[in-house]
Backbone as a ProteinNet text record, in pm:
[ID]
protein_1_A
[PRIMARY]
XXXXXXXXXXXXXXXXXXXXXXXXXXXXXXXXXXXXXXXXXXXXXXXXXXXXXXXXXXXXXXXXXXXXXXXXXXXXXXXXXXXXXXXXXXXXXXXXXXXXXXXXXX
[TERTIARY]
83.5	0	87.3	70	126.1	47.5	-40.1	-91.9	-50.3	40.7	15.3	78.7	65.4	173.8	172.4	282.6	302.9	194.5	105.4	25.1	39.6	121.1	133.6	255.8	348	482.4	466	512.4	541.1	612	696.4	828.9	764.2	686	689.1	511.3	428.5	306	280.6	152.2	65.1	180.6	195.2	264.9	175.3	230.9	151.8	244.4	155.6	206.1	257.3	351.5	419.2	374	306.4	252.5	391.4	378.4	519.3	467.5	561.5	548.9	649.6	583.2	720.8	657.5	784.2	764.5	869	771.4	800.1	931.3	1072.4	1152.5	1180.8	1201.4	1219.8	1372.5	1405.7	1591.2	1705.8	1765.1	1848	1787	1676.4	1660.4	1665.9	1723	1796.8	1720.4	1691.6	1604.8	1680.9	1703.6	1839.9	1711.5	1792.3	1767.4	1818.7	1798.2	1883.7	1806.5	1897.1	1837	1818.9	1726.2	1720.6	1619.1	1728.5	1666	1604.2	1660.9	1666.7	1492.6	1464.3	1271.6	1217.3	1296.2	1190.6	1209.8	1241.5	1281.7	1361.3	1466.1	1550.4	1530.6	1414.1	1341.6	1413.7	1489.7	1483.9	1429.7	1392.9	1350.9	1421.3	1379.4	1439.5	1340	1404.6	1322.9	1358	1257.6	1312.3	1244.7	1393.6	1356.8	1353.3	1327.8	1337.7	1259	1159.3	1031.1	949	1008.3	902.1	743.2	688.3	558	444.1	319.6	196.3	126	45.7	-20.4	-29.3	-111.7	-161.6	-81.9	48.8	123.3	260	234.3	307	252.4	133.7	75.5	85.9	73.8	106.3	174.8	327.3	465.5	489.7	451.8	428.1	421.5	263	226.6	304.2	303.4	397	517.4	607.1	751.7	672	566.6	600.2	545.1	469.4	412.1	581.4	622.9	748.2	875.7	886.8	933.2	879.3	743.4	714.3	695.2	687.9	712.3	612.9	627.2	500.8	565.8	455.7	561	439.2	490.8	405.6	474.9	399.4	402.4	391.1	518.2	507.6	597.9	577.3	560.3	646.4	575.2	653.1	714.4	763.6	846.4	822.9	892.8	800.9	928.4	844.3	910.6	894.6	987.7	925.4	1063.8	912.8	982.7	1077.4	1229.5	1341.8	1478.8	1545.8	1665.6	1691.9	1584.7	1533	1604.6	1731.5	1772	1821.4	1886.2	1924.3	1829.7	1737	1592.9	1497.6	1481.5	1443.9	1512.3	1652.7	1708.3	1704.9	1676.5	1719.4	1531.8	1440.9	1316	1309.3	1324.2	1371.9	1411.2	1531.5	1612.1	1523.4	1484.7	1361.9	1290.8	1257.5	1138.6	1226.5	1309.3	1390.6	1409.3	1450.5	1507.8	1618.3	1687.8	1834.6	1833.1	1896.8	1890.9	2023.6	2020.7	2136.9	2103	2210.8	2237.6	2257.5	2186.9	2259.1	2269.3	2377.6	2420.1	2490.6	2504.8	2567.7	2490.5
-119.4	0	124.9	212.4	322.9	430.2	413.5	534.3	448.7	372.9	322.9	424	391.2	484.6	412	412.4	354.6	438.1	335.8	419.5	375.7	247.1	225.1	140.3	179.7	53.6	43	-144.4	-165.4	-119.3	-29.6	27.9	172.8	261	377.1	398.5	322.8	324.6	389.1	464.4	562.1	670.4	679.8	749.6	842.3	946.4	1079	1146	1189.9	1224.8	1370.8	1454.7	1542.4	1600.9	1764.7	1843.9	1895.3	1908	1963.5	2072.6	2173.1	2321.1	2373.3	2401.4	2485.3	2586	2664.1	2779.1	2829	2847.4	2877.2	3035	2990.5	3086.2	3111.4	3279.4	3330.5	3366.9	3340.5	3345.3	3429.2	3541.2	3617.6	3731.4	3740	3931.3	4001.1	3964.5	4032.5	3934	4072.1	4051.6	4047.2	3971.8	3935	3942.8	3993.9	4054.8	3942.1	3890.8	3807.7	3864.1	3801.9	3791.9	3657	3633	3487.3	3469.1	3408.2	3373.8	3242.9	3139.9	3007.2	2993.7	2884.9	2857.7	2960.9	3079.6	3199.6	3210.5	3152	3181.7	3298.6	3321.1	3437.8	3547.6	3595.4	3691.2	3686.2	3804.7	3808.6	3842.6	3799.9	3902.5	3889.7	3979.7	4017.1	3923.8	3821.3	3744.7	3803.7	3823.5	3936.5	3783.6	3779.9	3665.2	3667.1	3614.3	3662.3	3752.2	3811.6	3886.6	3863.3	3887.2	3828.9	3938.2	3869	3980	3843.9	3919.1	3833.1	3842	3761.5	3747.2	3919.7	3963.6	4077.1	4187.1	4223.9	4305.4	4239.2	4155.7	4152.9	4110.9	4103.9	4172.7	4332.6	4393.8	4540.8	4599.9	4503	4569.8	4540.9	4408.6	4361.4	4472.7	4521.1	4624.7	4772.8	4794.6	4909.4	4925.6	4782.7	4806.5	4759.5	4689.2	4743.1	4840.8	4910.8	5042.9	5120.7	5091.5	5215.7	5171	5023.5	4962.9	5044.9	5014.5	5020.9	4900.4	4784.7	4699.8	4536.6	4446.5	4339.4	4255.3	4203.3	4065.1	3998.3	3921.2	3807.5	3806.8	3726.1	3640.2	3473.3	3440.6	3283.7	3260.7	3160.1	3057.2	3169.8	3270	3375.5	3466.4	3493.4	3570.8	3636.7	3758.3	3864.6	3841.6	3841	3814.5	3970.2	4056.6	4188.8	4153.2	4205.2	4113.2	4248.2	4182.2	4294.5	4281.5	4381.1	4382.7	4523.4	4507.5	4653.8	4628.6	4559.4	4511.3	4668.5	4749	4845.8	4981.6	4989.3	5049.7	4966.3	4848.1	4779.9	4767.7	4770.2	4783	4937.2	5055.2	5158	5183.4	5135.4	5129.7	5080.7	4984.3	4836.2	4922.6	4982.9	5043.3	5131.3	5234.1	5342.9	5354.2	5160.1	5130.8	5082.4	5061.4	5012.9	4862.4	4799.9	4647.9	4664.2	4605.2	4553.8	4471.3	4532.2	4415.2	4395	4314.4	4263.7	4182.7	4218.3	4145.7	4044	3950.8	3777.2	3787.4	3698.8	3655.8	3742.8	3709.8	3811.8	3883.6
0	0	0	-106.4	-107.8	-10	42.7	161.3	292.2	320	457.9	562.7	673.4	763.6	955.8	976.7	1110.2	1247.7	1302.6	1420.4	1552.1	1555.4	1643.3	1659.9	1777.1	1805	1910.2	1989.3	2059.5	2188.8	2125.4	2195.8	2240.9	2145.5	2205.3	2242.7	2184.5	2177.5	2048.9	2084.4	1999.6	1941.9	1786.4	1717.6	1581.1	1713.5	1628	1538	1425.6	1316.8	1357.1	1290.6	1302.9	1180.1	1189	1099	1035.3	879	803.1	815.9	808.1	792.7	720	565.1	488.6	456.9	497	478.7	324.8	247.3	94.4	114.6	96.4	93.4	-49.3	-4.8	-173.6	-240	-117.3	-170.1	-18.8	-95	24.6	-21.1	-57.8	-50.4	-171.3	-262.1	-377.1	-464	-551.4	-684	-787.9	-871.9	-1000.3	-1133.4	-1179	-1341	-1441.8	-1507.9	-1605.9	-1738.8	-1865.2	-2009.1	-2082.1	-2093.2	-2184.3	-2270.7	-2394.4	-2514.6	-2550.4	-2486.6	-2505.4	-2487.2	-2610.8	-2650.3	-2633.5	-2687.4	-2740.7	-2888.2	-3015.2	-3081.4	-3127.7	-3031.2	-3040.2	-2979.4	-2989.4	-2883.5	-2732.3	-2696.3	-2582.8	-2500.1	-2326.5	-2271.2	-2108.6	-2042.3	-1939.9	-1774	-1687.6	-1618.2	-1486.8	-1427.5	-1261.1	-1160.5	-1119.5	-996.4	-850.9	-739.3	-595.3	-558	-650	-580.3	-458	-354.4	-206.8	-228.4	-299	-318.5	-326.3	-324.7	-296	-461.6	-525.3	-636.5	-691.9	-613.5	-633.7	-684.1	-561.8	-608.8	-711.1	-737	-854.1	-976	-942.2	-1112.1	-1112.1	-1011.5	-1018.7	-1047.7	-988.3	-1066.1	-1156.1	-1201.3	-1399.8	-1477.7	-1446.9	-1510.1	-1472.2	-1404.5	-1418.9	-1499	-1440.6	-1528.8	-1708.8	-1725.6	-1898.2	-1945.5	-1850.4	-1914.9	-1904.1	-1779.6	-1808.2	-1921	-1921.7	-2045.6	-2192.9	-2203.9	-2337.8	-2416.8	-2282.3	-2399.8	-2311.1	-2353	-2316.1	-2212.3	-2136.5	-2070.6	-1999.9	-1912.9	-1839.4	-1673.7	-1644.3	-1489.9	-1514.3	-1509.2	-1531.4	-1369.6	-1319.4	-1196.6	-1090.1	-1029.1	-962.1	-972.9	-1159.9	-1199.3	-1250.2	-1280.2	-1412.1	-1512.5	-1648.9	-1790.7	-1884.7	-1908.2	-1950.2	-2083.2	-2207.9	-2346.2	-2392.7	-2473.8	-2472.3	-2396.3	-2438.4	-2298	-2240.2	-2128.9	-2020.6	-1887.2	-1893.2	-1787.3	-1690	-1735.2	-1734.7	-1631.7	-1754.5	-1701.2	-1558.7	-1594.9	-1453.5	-1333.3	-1347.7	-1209.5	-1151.8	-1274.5	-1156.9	-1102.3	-1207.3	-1149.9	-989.5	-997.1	-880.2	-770.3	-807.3	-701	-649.9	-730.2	-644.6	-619.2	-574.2	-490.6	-394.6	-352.7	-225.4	-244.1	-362.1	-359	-431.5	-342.8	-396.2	-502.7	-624.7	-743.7	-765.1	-845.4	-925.1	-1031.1	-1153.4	-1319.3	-1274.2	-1315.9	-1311.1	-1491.1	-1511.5	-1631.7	-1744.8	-1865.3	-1944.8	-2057.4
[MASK]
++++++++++++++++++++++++++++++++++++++++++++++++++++++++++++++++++++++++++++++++++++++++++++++++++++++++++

């Protein structure tokens, strides 16, 4: 049986289960900028990672940085994808909201 689970031993008795608790960490703080092309057909764009933000406000900052971009992007699994290379323009955005960024990659 793949659902089984131990409830009881000899040795200690009644064996209670222990609740997991993860707590979903988002990194050290620092928001990294990268550029990647790879399965875009060449198209680059710019992927902002380490965002400690909730659903909400980061569809907010989505939208903001491509209105101040000029240019399109998404929210794929936590991240914002802003299409281009705005790496430049997004970090000093970034910065004058009070997060520490940094360029990952070349």
């Amino acid at each position: 049986m793949s659902d089984s689970r131990l409830v009881y031993s000899t040795e200690t008795g009644r064996i209670v289960e222990v609740e997991k608790k993860s707590v979903p960490t988002k990194g050290d703080g620092i928001v990294r900028i990268r550029r990647e092309s790879s399965g875009r057909k060449g198209k680059g764009v710019c992927v902002i990672t380490g965002l400690d933000l909730n659903k909400d406000q980061l569809m907010m900052l989505a939208a903001e940085l491509k209105k101040k971009c000029g240019s399109g992007g998404a929210i794929k699994q936590g991240n914002i994808e802003i299409q281009g290379d705005k790496r430049e323009l997004i970090k000093q955005l970034l910065e004058a909201k009070g997060m520490k960024v940094k360029l990952a990659g070349g």
